[in-house]
N, C-alpha and C positions, 0 to 999 in steps of 0.2 A: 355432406361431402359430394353427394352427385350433383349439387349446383356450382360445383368448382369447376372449371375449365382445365385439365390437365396445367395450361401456362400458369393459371394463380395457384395451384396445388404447388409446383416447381415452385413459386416466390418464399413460399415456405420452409424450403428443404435445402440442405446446404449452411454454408459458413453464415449466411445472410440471418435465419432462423431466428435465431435469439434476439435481435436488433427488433427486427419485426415484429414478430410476437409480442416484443415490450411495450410496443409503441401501440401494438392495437389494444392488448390490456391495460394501459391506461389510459385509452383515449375513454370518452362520454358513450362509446356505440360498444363494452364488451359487456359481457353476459353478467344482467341482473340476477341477484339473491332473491328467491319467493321466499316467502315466508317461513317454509318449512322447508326449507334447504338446510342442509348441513355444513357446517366448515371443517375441511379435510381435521383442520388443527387449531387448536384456539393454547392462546398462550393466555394463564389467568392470573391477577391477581399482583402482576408486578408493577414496580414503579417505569414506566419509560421516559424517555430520554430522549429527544430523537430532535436534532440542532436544527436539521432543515426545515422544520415546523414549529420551532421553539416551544416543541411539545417540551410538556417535564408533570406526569402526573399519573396516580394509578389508573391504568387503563387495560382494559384485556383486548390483543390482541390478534384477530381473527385469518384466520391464509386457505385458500378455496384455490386448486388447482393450481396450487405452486403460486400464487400471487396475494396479497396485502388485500384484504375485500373489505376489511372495517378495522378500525381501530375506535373502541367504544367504554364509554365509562361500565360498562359491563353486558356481557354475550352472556345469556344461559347455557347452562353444561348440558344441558337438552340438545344444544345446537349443536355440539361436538363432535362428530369420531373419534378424535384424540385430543387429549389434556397434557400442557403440559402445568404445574403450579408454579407461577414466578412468586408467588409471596414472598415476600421481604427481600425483593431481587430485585437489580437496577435490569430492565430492558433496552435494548438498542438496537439501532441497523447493524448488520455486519458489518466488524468492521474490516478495513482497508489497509492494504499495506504497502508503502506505496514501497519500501523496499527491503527486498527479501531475497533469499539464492532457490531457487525452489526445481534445479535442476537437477535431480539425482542422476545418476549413469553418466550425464552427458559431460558435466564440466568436473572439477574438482573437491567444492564445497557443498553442491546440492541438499536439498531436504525436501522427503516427497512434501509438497504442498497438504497433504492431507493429511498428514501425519503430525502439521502442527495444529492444527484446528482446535483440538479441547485445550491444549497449552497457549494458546492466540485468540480465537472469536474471531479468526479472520474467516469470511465468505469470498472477498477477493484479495489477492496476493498481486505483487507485480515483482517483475523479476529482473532483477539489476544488471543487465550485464551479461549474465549467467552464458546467453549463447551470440556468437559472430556467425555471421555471413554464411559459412563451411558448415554450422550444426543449426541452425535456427528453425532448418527443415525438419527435424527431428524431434526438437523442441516442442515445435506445435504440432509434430503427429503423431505422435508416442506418450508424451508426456501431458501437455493442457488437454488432447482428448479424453484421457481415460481418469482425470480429478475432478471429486467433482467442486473445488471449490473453484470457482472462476480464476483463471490466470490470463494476467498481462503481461506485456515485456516492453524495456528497451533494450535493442540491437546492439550491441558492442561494436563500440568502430573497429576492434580488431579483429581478425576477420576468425583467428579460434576462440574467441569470446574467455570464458575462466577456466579452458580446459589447462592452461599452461603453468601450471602448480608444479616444482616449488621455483621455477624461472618466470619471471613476470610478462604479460602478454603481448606487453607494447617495448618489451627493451630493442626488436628489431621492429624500428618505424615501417618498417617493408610491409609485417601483419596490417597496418593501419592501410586499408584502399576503400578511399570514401565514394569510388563508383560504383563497388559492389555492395556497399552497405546502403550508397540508396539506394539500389534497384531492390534491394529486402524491404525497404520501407516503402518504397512503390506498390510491392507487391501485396504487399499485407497490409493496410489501413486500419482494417478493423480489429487487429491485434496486439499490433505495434503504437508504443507510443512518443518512441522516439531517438535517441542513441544514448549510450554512455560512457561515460569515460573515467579512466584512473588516472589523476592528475596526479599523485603521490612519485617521489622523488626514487623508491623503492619498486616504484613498476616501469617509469617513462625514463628512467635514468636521466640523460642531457639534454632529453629532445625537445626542453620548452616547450613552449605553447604548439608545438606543430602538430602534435596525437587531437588537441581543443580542434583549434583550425580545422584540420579534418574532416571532424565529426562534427563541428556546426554546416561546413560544407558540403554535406552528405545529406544534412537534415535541411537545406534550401533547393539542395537539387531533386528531390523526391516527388515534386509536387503539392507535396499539403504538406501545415504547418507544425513539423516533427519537432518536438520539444529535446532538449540534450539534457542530461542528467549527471552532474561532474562531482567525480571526487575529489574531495582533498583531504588532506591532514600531512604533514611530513613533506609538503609543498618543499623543492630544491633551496629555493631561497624567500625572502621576506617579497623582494621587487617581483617576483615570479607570481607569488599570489596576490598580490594588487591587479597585474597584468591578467591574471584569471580570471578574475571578479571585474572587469573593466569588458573581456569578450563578452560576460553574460549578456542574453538577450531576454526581454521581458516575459516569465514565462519561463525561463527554462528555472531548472532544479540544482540548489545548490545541496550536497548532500554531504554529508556530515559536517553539517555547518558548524557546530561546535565542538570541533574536533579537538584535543589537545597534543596530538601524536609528534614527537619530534620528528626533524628528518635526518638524514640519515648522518650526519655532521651531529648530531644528537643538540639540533640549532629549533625554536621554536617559531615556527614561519605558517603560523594559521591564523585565523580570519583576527584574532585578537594576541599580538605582538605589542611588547615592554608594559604588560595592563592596561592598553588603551586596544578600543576598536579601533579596521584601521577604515580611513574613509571611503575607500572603495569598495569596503565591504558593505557601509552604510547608503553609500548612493546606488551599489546592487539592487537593495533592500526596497527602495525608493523608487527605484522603475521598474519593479512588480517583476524580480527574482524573488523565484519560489525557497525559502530557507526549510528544509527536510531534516529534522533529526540524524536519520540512521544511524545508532546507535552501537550498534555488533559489539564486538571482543574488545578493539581499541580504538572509538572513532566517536567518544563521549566524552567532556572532561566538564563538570560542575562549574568548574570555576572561571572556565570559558564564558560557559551561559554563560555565569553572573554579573561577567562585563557586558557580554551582547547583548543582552538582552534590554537592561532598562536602558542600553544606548542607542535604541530603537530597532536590533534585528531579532523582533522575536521568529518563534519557528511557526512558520505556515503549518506544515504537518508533520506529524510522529507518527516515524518507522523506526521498525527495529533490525535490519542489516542483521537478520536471520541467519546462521548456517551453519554447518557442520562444527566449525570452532569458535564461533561467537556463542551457542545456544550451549556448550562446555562451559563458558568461563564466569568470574567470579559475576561479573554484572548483570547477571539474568536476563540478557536483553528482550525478551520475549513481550509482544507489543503491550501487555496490559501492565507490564513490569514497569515499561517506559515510562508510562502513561504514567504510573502511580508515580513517578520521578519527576514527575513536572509540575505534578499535585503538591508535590514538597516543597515543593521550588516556588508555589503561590497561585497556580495557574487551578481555577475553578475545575469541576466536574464538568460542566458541561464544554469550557476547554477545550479539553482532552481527549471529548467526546465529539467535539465538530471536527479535531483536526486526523482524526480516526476514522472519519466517516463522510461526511459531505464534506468537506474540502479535498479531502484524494481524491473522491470521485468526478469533484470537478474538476482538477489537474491533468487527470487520463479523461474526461470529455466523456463521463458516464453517467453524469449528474441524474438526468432524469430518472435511471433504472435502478442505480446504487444509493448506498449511503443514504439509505431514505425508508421511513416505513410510511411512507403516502401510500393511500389505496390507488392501488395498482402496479404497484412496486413488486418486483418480488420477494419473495415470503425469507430475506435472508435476516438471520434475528442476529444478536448476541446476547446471551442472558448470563449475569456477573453477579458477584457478592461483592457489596462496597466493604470489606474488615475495618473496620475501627477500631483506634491501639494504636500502641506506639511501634512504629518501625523505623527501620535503619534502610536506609539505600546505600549501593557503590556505584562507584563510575567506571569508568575502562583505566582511570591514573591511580585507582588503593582510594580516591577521595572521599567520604564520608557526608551523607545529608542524614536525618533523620524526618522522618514525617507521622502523618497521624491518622494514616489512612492508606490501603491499598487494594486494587482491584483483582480479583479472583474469578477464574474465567466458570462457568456452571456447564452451560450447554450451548450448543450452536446450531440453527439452524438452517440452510441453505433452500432455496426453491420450496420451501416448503416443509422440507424430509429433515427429521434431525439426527445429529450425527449422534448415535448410541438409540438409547430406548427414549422416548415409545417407538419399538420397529415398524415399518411398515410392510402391507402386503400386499401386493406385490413388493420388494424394495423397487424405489426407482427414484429417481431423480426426473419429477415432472419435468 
């Protein structure tokens, strides 16, 4: 420490911290293991999983000061402080979500972020929407300060984000001001990943494309390149959501892409209208929009997939659109729940398991730190039981799959520290 210069000590400290620190632990120049070093945590004996390596085999584990220090065909229990046993347990990176409500107090739907972690294996959350312009400050100092699973966000182009329950946020266009929502994303880069929006016929009433517009023009005016995150399901009309799908720009995030929600005409106007995809949802698809699950209470329908999908728009990544009344109802939307939904549906383990992990991470531009158990990464796990047997899924429409297999969340790891036993002591979150 006394060879630090007060100014490189400061490089350290602050919002910046965690960026840094990533970057120097896993560069070639951080601190070697001697021989007789300890690992704060060795996880043993599990199968991992891990897409961004096209790891897939039993491996233990290893995490020394909150970060990945070896992943090896086996660590001695000699080497340990703390054990945890993965035997007969699938191992993973934490996983990712790319959407979630994780805004308790502030908006209407919240769920502490950490409160879903043994029902999730999420290490990082992102959060949909949840805060506009007026609370975002709040958001990130109240709220992602004191969790400790890492949270993200997109900005809500309207400017009270989802506190406007049971009247929808965008019914007065006036809420939507795209120069204060960029100066939020101006001001936050390292938090923010981009805006979003509720394209549904139920929140924007008549005002067509003009809430989109907005909020893509908020996300050019910022400076850096802010990704927009649109909902649909319950779209006003059939021509309305072509028109949606035609603004997307490469990159941004179509979210509940297989929605099958009527609108409010009780008229079916999502991505797949009269059993055909429609083509604008395919040439979306085609110049690299992102298709997102989010699944929640009503924004899933089985039989949607089963057109979009072998009609080329599968889903980039599975979320589970989390919250207070989704995580109530019949479709368990809880992300490992999803996961096992798409398993039925034909989509591998390891699937399910890339689009949970390194592929959200590369979506919010975390890649290197996230979604990964490379050494140097940090120490965030998910450790699951694959059940075998026959089950039953639902959808957000009553609709029925059945499968052969579903995931069960064990324990979770984060930095290192896992949530429940083995405790640590000091507690802390390296």
């Amino acid at each position: 420490m006394s060879a630090l210069s007060r100014r490189n000590f400061l490089k350290f400290t602050g919002s910046a911290a965690a960026g840094v620190m990533g970057q120097a632990l896993s560069s070639p120049v951080k601190a070697a293991m001697g021989p007789a070093d300890k690992f704060d945590l060795v996880i043993k004996g599990g199968e991992v999983l891990d897409p961004s390596q096209s790891l897939r085999g039993k491996r233990d584990v290893g995490i020394r000061w909150g970060v990945v220090e070896a992943v090896e065909a086996e660590i001695p229990a000699a080497r340990a402080l703390k054990t945890i046993d993965a035997a007969g347990k699938l191992v993973t990176p934490g996983l990712i979500d790319l959407h979630c409500h994780v805004y308790p107090y502030g908006s209407a739907i919240g769920i502490p972020a950490d409160e879903l972690v043994q029902f999730q294996g999420t290490t990082t959350v992102v959060s949909a929407g949840d805060a506009g312009v007026n609370n975002l400050a709040a958001l990130r100092r109240y709220i992602v300060a004191q969790s400790r699973a890492r949270i993200y966000a997109f900005v809500h182009i309207a400017n009270n984000g989802l506190s406007a329950f049971p009247v929808a946020e965008l019914y007065n266009i006036d809420n939507a001001q795209m120069e204060a929502c960029a100066m939020a994303l101006a001001e936050n880069p390292d938090f923010l990943i981009g805006v979003k929006v509720r394209m549904s016929e139920n929140v924007i009433f008549k005002h067509g494309l003009e809430p989109l517009k907005r909020a893509i023009k908020a996300c050019e005016m910022c400076g850096w390149p802010a990704r927009m995150m649109v909902h649909i399901g319950g779209v006003e009309t059939g021509e309305l959501m072509s028109q949606i799908l035609d603004l997307l720009r490469p990159g941004d995030v179509l979210t509940h892409a297989y929605s099958g929600a009527p609108n409010m005409s009780g008229v079916f106007t999502n991505i797949v209208q009269g059993g055909s995809l429609l083509p604008a949802a395919l040439a979306a698809k085609q110049r690299g929009v992102i298709f997102d699950v989010g699944h929640g209470g009503g924004s899933f329908d089985f039989t949607v997939a089963e057109v979009a999908i072998p009609a080329g728009c599968r889903p980039d990544t599975i979320s589970s659109d989390i919250h207070v009344f989704s995580g109530n109802s019949p479709g368990l939307p809880f992300l490992p729940n999803v996961m096992s939904k798409f398993m039925a549906m034909g989509f591998s383990l390891e699937d399910v398991v890339r689009m949970t992990t390194i592929a959200p991470a590369k979506i919010i531009n975390r890649a290197a730190n996230i979604g990964t158990l490379q050494v140097g990464a940090p120490g965030d796990v998910a450790i699951m039981e694959l059940v075998e047997g026959p089950v039953s899924f639902v959808d957000t429409r009553n609709n029925k799959r059945d499968g052969k297999a579903y995931l069960k969340p064990i324990q979770t790891v984060i930095n290192g520290v896992p949530f429940g036993r083995p405790y640590q002591s000091p507690f802390a979150v390296k």
